[in-house]
PDB file with SEQRES, HELIX, SHEET and CRYST1 records, atoms N, CA, C and O in Angstrom:
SEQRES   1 A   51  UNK UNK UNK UNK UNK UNK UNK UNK UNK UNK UNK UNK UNK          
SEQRES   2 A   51  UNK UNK UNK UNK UNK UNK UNK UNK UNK UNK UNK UNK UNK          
SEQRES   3 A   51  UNK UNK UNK UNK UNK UNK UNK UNK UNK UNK UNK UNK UNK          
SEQRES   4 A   51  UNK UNK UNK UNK UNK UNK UNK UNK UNK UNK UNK UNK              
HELIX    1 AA1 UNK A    5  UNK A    7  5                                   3    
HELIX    2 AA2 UNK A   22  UNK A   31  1                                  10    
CRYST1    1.000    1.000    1.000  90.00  90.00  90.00 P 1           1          
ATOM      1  N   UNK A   1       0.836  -1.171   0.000  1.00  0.00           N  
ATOM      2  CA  UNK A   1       0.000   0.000   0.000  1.00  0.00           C  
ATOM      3  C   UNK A   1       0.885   1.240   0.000  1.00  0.00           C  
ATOM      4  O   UNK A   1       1.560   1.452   1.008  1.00  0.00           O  
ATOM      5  N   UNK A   2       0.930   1.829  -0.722  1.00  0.00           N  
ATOM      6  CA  UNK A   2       1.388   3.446  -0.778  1.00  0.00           C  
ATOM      7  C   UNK A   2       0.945   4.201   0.453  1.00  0.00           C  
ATOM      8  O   UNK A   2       0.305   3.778   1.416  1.00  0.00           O  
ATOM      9  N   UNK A   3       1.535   5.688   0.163  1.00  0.00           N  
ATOM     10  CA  UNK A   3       1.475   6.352   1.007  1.00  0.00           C  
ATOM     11  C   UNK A   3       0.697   7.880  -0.114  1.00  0.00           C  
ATOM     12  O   UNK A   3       0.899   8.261  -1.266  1.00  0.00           O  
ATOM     13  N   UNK A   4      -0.258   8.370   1.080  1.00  0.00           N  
ATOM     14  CA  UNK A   4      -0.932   9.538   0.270  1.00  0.00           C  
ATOM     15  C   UNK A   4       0.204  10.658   0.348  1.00  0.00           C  
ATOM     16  O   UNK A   4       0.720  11.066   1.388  1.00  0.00           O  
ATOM     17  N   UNK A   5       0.565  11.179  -1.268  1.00  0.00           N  
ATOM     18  CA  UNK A   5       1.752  11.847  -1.132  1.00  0.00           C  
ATOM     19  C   UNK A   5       1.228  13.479  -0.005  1.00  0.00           C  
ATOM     20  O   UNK A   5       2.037  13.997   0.765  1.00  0.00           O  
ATOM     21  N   UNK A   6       0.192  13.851  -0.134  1.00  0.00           N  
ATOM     22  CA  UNK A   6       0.136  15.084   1.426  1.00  0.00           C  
ATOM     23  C   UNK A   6       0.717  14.380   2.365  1.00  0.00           C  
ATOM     24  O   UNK A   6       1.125  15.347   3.007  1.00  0.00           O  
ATOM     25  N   UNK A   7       1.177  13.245   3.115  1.00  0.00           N  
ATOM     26  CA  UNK A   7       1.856  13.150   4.613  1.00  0.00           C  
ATOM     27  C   UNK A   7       3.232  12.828   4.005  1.00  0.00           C  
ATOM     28  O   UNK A   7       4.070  12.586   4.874  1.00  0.00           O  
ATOM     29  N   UNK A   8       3.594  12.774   2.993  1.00  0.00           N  
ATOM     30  CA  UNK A   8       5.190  12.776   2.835  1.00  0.00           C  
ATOM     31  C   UNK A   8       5.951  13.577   3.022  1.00  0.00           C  
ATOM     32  O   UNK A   8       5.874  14.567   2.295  1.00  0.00           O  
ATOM     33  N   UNK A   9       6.968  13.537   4.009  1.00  0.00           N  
ATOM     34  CA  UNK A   9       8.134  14.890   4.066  1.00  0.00           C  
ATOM     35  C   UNK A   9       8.767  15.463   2.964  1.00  0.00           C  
ATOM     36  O   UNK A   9       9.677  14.639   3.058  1.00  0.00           O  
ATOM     37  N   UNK A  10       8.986  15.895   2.344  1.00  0.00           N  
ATOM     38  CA  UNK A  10      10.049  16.478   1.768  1.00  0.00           C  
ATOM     39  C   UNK A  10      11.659  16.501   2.311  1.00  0.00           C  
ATOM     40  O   UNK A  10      11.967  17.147   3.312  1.00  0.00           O  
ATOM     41  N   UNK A  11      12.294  15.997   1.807  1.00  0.00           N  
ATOM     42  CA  UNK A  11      13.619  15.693   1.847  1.00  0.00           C  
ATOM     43  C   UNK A  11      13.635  15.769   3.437  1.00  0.00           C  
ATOM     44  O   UNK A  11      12.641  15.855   4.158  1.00  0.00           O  
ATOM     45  N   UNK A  12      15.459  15.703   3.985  1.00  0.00           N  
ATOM     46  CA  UNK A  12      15.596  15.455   5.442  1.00  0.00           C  
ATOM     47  C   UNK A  12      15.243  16.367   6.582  1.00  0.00           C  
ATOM     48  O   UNK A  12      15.919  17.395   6.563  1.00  0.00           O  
ATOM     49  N   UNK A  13      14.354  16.288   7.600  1.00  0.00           N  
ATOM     50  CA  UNK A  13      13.965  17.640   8.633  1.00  0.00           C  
ATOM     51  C   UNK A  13      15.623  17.411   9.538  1.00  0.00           C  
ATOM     52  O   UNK A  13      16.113  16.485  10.185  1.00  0.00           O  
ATOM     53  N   UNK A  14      16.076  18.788   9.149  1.00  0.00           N  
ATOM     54  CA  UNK A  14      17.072  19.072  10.207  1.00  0.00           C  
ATOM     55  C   UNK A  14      16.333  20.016  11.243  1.00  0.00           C  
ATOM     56  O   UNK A  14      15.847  21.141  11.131  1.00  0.00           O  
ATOM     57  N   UNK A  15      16.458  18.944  12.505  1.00  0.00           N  
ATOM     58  CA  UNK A  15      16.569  19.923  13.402  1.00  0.00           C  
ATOM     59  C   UNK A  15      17.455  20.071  14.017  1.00  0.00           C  
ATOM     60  O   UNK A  15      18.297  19.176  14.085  1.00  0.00           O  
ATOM     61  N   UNK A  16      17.671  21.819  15.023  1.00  0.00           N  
ATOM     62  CA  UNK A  16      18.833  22.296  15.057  1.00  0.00           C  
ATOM     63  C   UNK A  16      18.535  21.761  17.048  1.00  0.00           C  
ATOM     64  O   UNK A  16      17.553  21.909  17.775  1.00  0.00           O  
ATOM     65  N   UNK A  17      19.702  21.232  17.262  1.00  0.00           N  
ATOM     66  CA  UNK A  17      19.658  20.650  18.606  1.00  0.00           C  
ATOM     67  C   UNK A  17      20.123  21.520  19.825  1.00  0.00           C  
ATOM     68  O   UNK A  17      21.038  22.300  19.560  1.00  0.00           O  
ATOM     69  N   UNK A  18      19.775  21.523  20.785  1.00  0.00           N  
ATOM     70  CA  UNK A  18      20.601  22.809  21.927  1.00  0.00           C  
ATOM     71  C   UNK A  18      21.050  21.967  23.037  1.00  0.00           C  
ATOM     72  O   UNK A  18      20.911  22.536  24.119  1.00  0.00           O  
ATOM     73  N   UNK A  19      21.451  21.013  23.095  1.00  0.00           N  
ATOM     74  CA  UNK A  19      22.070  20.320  23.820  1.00  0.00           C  
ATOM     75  C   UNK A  19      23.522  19.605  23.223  1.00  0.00           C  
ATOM     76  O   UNK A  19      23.564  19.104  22.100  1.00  0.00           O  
ATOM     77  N   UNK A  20      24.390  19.630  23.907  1.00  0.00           N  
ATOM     78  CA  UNK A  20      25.533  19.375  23.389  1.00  0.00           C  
ATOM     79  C   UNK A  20      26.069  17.556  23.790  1.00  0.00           C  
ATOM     80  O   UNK A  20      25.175  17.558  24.636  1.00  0.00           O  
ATOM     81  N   UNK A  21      26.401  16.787  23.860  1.00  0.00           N  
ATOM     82  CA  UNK A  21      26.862  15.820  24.236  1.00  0.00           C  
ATOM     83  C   UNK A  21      27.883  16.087  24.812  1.00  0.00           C  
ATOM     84  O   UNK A  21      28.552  17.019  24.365  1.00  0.00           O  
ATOM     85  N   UNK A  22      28.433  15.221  26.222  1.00  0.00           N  
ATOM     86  CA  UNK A  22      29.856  15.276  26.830  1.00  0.00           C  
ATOM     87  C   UNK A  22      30.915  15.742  25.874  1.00  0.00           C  
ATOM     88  O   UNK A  22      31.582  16.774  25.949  1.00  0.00           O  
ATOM     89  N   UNK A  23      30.958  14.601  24.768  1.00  0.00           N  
ATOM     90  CA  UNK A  23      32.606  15.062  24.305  1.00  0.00           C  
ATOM     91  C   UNK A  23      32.662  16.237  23.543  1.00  0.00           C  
ATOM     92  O   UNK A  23      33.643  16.980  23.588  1.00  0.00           O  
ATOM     93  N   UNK A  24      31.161  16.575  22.480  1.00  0.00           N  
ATOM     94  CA  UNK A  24      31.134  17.911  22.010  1.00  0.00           C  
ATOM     95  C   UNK A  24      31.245  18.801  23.050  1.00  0.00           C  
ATOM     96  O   UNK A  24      31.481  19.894  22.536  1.00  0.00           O  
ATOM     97  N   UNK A  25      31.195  18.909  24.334  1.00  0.00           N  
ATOM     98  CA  UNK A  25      31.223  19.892  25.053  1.00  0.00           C  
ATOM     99  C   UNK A  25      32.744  20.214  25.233  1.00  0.00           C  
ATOM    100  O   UNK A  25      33.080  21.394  25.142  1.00  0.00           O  
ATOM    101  N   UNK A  26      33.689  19.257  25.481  1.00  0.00           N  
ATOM    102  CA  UNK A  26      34.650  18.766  25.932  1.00  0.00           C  
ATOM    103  C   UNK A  26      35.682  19.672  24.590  1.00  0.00           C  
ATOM    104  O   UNK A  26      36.764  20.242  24.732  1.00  0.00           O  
ATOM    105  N   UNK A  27      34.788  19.497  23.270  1.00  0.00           N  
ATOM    106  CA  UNK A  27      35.573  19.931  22.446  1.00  0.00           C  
ATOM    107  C   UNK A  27      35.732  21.734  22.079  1.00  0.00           C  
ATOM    108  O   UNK A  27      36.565  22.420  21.486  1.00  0.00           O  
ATOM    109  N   UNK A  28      34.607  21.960  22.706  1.00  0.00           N  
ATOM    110  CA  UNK A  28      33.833  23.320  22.557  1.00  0.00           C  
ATOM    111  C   UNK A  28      34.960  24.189  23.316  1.00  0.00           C  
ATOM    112  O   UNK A  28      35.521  25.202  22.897  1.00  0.00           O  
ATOM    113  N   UNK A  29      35.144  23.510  24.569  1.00  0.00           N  
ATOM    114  CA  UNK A  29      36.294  23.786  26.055  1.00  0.00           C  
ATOM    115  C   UNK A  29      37.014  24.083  25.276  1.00  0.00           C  
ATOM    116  O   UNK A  29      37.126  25.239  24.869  1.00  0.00           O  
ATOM    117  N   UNK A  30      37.884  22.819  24.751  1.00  0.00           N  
ATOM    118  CA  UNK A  30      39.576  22.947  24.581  1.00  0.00           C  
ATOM    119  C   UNK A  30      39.261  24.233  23.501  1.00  0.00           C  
ATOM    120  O   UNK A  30      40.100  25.115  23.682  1.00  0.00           O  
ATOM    121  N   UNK A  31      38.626  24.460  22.804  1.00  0.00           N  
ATOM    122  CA  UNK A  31      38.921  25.265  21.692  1.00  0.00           C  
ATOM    123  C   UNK A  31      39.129  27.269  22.325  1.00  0.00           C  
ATOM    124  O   UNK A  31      39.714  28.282  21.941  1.00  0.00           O  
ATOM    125  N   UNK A  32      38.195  26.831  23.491  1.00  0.00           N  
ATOM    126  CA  UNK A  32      38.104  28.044  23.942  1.00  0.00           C  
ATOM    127  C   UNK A  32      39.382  28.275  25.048  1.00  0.00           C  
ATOM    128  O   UNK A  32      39.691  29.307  25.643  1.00  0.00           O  
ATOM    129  N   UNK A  33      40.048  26.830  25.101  1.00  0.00           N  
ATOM    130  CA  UNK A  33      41.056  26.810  26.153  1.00  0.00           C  
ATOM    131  C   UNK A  33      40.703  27.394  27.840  1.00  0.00           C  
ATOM    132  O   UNK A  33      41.362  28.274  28.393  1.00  0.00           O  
ATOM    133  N   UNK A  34      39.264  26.518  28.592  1.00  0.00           N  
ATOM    134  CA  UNK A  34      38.980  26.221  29.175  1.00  0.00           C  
ATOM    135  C   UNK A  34      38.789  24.958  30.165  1.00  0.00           C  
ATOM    136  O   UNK A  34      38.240  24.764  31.250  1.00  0.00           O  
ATOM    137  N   UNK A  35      39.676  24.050  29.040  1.00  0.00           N  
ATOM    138  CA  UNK A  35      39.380  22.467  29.414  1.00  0.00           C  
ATOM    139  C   UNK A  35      40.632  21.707  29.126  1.00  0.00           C  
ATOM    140  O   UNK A  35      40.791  21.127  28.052  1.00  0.00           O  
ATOM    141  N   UNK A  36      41.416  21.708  29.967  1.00  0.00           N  
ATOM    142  CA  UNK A  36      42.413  20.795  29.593  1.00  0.00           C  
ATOM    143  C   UNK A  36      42.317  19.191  29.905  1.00  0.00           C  
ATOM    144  O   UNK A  36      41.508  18.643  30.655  1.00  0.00           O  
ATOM    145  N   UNK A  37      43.574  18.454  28.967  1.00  0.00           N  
ATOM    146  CA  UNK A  37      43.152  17.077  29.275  1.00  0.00           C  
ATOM    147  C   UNK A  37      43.704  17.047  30.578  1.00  0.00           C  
ATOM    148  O   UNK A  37      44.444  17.961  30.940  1.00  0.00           O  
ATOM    149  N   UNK A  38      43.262  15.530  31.772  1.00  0.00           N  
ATOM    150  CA  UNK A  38      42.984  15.196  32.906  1.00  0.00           C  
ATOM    151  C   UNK A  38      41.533  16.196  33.403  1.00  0.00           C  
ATOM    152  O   UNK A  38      41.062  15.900  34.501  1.00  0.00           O  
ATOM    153  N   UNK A  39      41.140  16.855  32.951  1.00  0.00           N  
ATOM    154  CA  UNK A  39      40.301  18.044  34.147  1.00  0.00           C  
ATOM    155  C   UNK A  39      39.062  16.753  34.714  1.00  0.00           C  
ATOM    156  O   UNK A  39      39.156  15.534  34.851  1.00  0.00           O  
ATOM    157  N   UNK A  40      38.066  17.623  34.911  1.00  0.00           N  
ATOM    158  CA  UNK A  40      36.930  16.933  35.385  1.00  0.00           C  
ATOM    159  C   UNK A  40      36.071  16.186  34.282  1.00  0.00           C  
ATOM    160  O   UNK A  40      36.281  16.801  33.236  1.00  0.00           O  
ATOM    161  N   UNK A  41      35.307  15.268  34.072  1.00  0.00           N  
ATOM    162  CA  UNK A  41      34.160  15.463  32.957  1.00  0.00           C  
ATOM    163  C   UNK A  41      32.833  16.059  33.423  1.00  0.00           C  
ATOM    164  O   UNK A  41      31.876  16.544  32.820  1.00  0.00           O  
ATOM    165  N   UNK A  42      33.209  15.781  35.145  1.00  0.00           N  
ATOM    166  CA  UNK A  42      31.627  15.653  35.658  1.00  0.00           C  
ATOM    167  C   UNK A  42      31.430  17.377  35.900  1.00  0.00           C  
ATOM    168  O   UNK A  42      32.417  18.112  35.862  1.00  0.00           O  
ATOM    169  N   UNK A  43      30.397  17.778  36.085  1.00  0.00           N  
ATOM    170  CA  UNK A  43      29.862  19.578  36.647  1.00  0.00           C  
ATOM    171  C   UNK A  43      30.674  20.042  35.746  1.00  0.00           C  
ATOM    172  O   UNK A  43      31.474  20.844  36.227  1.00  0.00           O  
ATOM    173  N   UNK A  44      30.804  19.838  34.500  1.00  0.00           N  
ATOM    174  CA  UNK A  44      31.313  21.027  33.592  1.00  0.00           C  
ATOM    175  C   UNK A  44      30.168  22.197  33.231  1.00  0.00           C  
ATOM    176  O   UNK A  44      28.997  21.819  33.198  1.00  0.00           O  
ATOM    177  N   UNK A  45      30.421  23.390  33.002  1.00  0.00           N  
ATOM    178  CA  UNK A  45      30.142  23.857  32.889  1.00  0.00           C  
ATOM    179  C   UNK A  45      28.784  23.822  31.301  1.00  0.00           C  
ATOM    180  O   UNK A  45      28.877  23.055  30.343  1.00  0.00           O  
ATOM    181  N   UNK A  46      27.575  24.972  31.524  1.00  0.00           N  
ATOM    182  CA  UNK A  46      27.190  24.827  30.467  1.00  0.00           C  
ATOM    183  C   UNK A  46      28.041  25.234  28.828  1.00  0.00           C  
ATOM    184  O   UNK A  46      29.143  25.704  29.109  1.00  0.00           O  
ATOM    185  N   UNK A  47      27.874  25.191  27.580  1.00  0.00           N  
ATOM    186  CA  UNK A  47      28.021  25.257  26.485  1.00  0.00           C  
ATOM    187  C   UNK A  47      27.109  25.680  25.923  1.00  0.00           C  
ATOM    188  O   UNK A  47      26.035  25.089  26.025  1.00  0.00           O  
ATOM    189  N   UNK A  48      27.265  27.299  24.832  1.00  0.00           N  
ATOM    190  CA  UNK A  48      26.340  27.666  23.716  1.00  0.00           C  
ATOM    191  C   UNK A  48      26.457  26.770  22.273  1.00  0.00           C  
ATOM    192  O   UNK A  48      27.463  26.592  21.587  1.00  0.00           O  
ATOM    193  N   UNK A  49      25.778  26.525  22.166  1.00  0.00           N  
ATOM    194  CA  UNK A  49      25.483  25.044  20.761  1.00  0.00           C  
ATOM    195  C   UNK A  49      26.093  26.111  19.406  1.00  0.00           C  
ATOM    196  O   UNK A  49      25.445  26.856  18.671  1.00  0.00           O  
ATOM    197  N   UNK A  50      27.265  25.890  19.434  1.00  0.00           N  
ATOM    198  CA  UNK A  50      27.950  26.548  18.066  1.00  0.00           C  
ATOM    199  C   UNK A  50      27.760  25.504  16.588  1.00  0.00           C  
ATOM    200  O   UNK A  50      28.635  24.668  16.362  1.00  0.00           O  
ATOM    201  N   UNK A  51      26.775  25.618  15.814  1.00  0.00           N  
ATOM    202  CA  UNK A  51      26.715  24.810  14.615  1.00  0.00           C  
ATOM    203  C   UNK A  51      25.927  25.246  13.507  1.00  0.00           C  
ATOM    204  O   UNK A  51      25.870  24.565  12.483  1.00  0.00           O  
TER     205      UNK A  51                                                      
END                                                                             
């Protein structure tokens, strides 16, 4: 059975995410040279979602 083409998406929905994952955060740090290696992972600080 097909699909009625009105509920078909159109190509891929990007959505834009505001949460960062640990290591993206981790990477966000070093760049800003806030985060060196050994530091903490845990209570890091928040991150603005640069993308």
């Amino acid at each position: 059975m097909s699909q009625h083409p009105s509920l078909r998406v159109g190509g891929k929905i990007v959505k834009k995410r505001n949460v960062l994952k640990r290591f993206e955060r981790i990477d966000v740090m070093k760049k800003a040279g806030t985060y060196k290696d050994g530091d903490k992972v845990f209570g890091m600080p928040k991150t603005k979602v640069i993308m």
